[in-house]
C-alpha positions in Angstrom: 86.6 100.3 123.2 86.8 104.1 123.7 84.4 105.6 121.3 81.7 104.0 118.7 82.1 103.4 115.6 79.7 102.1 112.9 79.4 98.9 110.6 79.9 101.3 107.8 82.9 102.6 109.3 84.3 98.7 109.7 83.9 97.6 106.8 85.9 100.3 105.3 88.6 99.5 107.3 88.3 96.3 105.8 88.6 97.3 102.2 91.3 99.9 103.2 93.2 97.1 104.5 92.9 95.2 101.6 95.1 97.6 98.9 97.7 94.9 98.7 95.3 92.0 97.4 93.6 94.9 95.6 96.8 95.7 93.4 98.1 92.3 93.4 95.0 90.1 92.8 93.2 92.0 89.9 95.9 92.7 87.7 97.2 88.9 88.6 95.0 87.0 85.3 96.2 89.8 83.1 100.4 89.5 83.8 101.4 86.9 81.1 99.0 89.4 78.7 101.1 92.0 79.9 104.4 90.4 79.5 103.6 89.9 75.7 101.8 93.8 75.4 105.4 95.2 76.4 107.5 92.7 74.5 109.5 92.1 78.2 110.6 88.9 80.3 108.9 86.5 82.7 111.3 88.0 85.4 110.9 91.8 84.5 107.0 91.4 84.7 107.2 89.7 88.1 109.3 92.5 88.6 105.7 94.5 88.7 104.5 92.8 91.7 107.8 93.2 93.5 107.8 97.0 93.0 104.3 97.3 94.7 104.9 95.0 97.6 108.6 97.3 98.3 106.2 100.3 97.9 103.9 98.5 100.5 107.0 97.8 102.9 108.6 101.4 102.7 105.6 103.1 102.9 104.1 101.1 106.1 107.2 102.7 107.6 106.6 106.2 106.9 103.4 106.6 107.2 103.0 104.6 110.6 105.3 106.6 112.7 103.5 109.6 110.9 100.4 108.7 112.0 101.4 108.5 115.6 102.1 112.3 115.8 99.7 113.5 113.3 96.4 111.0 113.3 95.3 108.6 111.0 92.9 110.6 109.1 95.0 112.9 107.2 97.5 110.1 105.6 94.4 108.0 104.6 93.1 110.6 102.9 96.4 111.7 101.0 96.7 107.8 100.2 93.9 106.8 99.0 93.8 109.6 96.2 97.3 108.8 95.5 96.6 105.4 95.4 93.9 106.9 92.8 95.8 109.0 90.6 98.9 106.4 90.6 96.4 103.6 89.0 95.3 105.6 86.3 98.5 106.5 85.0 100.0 103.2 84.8 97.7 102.9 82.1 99.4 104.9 80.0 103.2 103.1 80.8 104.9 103.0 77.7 107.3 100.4 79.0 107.5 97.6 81.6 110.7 100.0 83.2 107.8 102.9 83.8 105.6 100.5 85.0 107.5 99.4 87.8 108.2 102.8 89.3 104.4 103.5 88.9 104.0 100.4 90.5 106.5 101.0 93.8 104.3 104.5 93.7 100.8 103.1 94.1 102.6 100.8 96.6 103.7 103.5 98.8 100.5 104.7 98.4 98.2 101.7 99.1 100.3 101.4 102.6 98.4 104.1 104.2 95.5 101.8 104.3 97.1 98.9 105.4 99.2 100.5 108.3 96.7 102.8 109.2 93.7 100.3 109.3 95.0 98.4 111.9 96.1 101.0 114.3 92.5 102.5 114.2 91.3 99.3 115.4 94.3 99.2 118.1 93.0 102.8 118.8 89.6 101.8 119.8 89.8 98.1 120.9 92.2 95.9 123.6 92.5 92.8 125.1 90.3 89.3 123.1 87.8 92.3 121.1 91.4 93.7 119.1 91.8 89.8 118.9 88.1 89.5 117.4 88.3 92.4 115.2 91.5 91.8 113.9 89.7 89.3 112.5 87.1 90.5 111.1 89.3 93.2 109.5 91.2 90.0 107.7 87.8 88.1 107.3 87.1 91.4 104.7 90.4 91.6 103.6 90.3 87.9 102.4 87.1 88.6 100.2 88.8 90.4 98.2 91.8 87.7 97.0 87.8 85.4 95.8 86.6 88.5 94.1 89.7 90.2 93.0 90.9 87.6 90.2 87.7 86.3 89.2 86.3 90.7 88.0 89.8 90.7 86.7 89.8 87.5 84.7 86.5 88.9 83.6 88.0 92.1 82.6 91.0 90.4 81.0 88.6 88.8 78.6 86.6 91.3 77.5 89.0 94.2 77.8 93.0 94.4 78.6 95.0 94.4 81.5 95.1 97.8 81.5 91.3 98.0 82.4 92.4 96.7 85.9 94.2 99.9 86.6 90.9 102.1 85.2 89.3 99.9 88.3 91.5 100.4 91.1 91.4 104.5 90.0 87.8 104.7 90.4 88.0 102.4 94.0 90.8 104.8 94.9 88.4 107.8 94.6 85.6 105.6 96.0 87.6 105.3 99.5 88.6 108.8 99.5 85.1 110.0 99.5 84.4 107.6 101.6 87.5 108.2 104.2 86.4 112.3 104.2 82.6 111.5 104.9 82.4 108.5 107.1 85.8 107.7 109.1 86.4 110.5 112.2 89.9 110.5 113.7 90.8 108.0 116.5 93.6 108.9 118.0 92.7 111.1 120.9 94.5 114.0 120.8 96.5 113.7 123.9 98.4 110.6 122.5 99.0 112.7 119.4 100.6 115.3 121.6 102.6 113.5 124.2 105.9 115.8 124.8 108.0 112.7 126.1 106.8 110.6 122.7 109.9 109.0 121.3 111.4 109.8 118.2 110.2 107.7 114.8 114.2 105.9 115.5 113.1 105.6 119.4 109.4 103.9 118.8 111.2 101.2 116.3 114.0 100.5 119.3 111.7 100.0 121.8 109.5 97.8 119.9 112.6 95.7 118.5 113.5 95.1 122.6 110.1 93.5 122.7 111.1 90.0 122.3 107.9 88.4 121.7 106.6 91.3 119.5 109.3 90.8 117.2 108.8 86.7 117.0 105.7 87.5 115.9 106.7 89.8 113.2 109.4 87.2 112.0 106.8 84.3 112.0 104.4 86.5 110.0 107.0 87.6 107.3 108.4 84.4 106.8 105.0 82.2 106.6 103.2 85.0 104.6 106.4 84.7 102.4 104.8 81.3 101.2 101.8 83.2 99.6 103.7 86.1 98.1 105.5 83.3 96.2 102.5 81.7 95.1 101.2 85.0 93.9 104.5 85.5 92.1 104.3 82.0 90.4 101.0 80.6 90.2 99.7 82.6 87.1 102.4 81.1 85.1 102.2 78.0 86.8 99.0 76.9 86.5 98.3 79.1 83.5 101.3 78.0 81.1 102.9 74.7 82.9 98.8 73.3 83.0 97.7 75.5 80.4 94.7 76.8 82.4 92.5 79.6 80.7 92.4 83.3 82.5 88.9 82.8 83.7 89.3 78.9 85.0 93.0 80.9 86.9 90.4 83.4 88.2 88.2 80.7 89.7 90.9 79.1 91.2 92.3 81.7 92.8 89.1 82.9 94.0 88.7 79.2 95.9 92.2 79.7 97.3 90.7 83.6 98.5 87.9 82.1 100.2 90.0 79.7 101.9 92.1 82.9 103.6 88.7 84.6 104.5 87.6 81.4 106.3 90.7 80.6 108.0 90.6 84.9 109.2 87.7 84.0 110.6 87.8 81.2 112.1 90.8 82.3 113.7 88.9 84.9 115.4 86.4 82.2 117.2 89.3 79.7 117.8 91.0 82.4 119.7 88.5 82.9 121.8 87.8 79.5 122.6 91.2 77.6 122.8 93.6 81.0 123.1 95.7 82.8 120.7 99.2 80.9 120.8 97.2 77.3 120.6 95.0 78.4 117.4 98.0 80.0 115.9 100.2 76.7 116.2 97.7 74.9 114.7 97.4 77.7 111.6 101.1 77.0 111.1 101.6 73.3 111.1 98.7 73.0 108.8 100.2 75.6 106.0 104.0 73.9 106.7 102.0 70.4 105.8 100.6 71.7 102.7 104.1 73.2 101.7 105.6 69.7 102.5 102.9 67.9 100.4 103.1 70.4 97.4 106.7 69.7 96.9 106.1 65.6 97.3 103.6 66.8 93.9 106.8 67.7 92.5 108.7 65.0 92.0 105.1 63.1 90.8 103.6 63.0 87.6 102.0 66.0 86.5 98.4 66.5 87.9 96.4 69.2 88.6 94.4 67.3 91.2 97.4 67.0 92.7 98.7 70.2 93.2 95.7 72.4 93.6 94.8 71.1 97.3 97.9 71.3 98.8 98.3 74.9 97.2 94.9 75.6 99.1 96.1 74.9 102.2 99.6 76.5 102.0 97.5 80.1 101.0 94.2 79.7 103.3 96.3 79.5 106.4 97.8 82.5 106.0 94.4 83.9 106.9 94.9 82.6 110.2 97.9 83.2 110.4 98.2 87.0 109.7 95.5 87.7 111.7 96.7 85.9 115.4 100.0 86.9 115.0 98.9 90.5 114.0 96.8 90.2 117.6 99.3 88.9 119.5 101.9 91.4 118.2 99.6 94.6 118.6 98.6 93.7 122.4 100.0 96.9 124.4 100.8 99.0 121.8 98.0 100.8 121.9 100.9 104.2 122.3 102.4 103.6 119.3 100.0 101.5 117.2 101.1 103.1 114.1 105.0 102.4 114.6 104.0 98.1 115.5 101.4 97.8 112.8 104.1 99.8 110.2 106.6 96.8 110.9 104.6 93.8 111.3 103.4 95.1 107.7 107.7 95.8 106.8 108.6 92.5 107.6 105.8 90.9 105.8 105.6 93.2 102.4 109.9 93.4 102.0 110.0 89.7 102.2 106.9 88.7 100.1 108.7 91.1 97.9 111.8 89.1 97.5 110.0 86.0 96.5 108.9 87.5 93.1 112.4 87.9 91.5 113.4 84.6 92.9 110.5 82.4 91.6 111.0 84.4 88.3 115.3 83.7 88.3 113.9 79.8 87.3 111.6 80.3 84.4 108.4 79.3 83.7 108.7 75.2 83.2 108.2 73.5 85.8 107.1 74.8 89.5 109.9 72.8 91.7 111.3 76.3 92.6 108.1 78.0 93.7 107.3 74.7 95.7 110.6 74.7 97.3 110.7 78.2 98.5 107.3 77.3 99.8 108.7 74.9 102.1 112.1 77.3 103.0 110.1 79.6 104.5 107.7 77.9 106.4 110.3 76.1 108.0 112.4 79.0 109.1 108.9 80.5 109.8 108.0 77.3 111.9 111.4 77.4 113.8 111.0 81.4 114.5 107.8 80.8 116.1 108.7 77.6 118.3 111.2 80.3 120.5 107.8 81.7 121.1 107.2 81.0 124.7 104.1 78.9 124.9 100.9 80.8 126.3 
């Protein structure tokens, strides 16, 4: 570690980190209310969560390359009151078409804090402590997915969907404050001002000649894939296929959360104790055997005793997933920890962002297509990571 920083200072990493579950996971109990408040499709208000996760994607790719020359604190500053301003006027969309570009905006500007989170770790940590607080980070980033849809369930029932966004305004100003008091800058200025530094084109070329760096990425896009299609699906799933209320949703997907937070951290100990590459083969072939199950549920008679464990263990790996690849990915790039953590997070945000329109092409009957492009991923997911030389 090459200079101190606080608890304080952490935990806001944490909750910077956390924008993506933070837009998705509060709105999440509200979407079928918003479907009906704009008189638009299924598809078109999936469309929603698509727009923020491309905003997420593009973003990450800006601002981490950015953030190399510049610093860190600077783009988290302009994001978070972005992020800020962007939530308080989708409130007043007038139409699901508005929406979705106000949406792709507080997307671009949620990726500051994403991006930018993890290279301040990679700026003060290396070696098993990046590991270890890599997981942490993702151990604070997974309370949010309990919390999230459980206050917005509760919000949903006593107010509107609209409330959410009023929320994530007033968190947006919350973390700028907090970003221009507490959080110093952590790249040291020499980094910032290396004359050799390669170009934004340059830094992406030499990372994509970094075999292993890039399986990682791949294995992380395509298993984190399986959760963005769960968000995309499970609220009409389990809310209009099993006719679950908003706040019984909210509970549920709170469990689910705090099965992400666990597996974050325990990914951090297992690392330490078994290594990196073992604990991370054992994240995947656990999330590929709930994928496998929840499609068997399928073709059964419809139960939700059935489907709600497997479900848990497809989206609680994740946890440990995102967080040991993210560490084994991130090892060495200390020079250019904005450019790896900008495309570990564009690998992972444009493909969860494909899985919304698909699971919302088939409708709102029956959840065979969500549980099949589950399993589609993982697999290619599974197969990425087993050219992963073993460590």
């Amino acid at each position: 570690m090459k200079k101190k920083i606080g608890i304080f200072q952490l935990f806001l990493l944490g909750v910077l980190s956390a924008f993506s579950p933070l837009a998705m996971d509060l709105y999440l109990p509200g979407l079928p209310e918003l479907q009906q408040d704009l008189h638009t499709s299924t598809s078109l208000a999936q469309l929603t969560i698509t727009a923020s996760l491309l905003g997420l994607a593009i973003g990450q790719v800006i601002i981490g390359p950015l953030s190399d020359r510049i610093g860190r604190r600077t783009p988290l500053l302009w994001g978070t009151i972005l992020f800020g301003l962007s939530s308080a006027t989708i409130v007043f969309a007038p139409n699901i078409w508005v929406l979705i570009i106000l949406r792709l905006i507080q997307g671009l500007a949620g990726s500051t804090g994403i991006v930018l989170s993890l290279a301040v770790i990679t700026d003060l940590f290396t070696g098993k402590t990046l590991t270890k607080q890599i997981a942490i980070n993702q151990t604070i980033n997974g309370v949010f997915p309990v919390l999230a849809p459980v206050f917005g369930g509760v919000i949903i029932a006593i107010a509107d969907w609209q409330m959410t966004f009023w929320v994530l305004a007033v968190l947006g100003l919350i973390l700028f404050v907090s970003v221009l008091l507490a959080l110093p800058e952590t790249l040291p200025a020499e980094k910032a001002q290396v004359a050799d530094r390669p170009s934004v084109v340059g830094g992406f070329a030499q990372l994509f000649k970094q075999r292993e760096f890039v399986l990682y990425a791949l294995t992380q896009a395509f298993m984190t894939a399986a959760l963005f299609a769960y968000i995309s699906g499970s609220s009409f799933v389990l809310q209009k296929i099993f006719g679950m209320s908003v706040t019984t949703f909210g509970i549920v997907y709170a469990i689910n959360g705090a099965g992400i937070a666990l597996m974050s951290s325990l990914a951090g100990r297992w690392a330490v104790k078994f290594g990196e590459y073992r604990a991370l083969r054992w994240f995947i072939r656990a999330g590929f055997l709930g994928g496998i199950l929840l499609l068997v549920t399928a073709f059964l008679p419809k139960s939700l005793w059935l489907i709600l464990p497997p479900l848990f263990l497809v989206v609680a790996t994740v946890g440990g997933i995102i967080s040991l690849t993210t560490a084994l990915g991130m090892q060495g790039q200390q020079q250019n920890a904005g450019s790896a953590s900008a495309l570990l997070g564009l690998a992972r945000y444009a493909l969860g962002g494909l899985m919304s329109p698909i699971v919302g092409l088939f409708g709102q009957h029956t959840y065979m297509p969500m549980a099949m492009l589950i399993v589609a991923v993982q697999l290619v997911g599974f197969i990425i990571f087993s050219q992963v030389k073993k460590q």
